[in-house]
N, C-alpha and C positions, 0 to 999 in steps of 0.2 A: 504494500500500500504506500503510495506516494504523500511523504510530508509534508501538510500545507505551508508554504508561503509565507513567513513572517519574519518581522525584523528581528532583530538581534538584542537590540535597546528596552528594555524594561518602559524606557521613557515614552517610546513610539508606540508601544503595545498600548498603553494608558491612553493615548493620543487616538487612538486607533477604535478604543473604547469611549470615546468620549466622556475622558475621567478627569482630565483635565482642563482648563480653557482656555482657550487661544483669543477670546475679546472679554473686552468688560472690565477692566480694572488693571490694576498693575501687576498682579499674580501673571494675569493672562499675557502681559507685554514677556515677560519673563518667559514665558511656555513659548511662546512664538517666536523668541530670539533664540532660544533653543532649537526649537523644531528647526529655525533657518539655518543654524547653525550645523544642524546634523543631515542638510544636502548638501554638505562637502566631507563628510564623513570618510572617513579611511575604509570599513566594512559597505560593500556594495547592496548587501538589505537593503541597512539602515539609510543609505543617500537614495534608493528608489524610495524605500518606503516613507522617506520623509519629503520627495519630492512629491510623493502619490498624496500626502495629505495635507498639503502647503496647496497644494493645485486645487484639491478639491473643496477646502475651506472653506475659497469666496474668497477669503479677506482680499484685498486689493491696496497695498503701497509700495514706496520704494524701493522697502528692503525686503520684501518678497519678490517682485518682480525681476529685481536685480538675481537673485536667488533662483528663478525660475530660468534668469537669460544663463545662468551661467549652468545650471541642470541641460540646458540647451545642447549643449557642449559635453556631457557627462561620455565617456567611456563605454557605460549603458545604454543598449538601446531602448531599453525599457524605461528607463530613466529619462532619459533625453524623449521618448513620443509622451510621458509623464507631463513634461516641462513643455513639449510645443502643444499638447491637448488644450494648456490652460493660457499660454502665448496664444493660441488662434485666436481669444477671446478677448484680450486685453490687451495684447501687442500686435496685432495682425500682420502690421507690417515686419516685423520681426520676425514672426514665424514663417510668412508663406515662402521665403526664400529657399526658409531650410526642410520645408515639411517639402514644398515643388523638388529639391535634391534627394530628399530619402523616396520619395513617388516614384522615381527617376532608377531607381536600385534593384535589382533581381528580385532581392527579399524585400519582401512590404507587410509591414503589421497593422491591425487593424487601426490599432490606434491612431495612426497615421491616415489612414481613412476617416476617421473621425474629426482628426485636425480638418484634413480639407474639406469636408462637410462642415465645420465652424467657419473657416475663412470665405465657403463660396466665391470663389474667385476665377474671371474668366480665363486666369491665366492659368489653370491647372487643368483646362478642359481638353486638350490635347492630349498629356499625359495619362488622365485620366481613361483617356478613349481607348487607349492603348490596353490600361487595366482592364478596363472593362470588356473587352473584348477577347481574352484569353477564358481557354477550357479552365471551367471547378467543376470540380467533385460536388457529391455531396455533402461532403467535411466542411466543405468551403461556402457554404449558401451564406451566412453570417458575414463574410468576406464578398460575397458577389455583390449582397445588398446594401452594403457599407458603401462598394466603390458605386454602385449606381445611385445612390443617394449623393456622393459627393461628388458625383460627374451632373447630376439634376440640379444640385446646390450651384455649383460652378457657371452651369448655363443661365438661373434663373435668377442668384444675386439672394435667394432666400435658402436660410440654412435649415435642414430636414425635421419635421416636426420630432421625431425619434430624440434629434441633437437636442432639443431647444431648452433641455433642463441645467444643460453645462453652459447656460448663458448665462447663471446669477453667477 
């Protein structure tokens, strides 16, 4: 049986729980400058997984964003589609460079699907045509519907109703 997936950090598990809090008082600035601090983390869990929950927060400032551009760039690919899932939404211009470069790549993960379904962008309809028009399996339906969602977003300028909840 396959071991689920989790950070390493006692800190991120509690984060993960929401045991701790990341707004509201000066406890929470303290939680949140931690959390940021552990996407640069030396253990590769702990930099997804705190990139995984820094994105999905919501919170929106400097010093997350900055934190997310530089997840950007992470080593991990999982990490880095972490960090441009929550870039398509708040840096657009920032991500679509790099999400259009990984689209661009033999291997393509959903996530990345997901980005360019955030950014809808006519400039990734090309690439996207490309995606979408390769043989899936049936393993792959989740991955067909991804890319035709973000090749639909791409034409129409409106991001997939599916997406619309990784817009807060």
């Amino acid at each position: 049986m396959q071991e689920e997936y989790r950070p390493n950090s006692d800190f991120l598990m509690m984060v993960l729980h929401d045991e701790v809090p990341l707004t509201g008082g000066s406890l929470a600035e303290v939680n949140l400058a931690r959390l940021i601090d552990l996407t640069s983390d030396d253990d590769d869990s702990n930099r997804d997984w705190a990139v995984t929950l820094l994105a999905a927060s919501g919170i929106d400032t400097a010093e997350v964003r900055s934190a997310l551009r530089r997840a950007a760039d992470d080593p991990q690919i999982d990490t880095r589609c972490e960090a441009l899932l929550r870039l398509a939404v708040v840096e657009p211009g920032f991500a679509l460079p790099r999400v259009k470069e990984m689209l661009e790549q033999d291997d393509i993960y959903a996530l990345t699907l997901e980005a360019a379904g955030l950014l809808a962008d006519r400039s990734l309809i090309a690439v996207l045509e490309q995606i979408c028009v390769r043989p899936f399996d049936d393993v792959d339906v989740v991955f067909a519907v991804l890319a035709r969602d973000a090749l639909e977003a791409s034409r129409t300028g409106k991001v997939p109703r599916a997406l619309e909840w990784r817009l807060v």
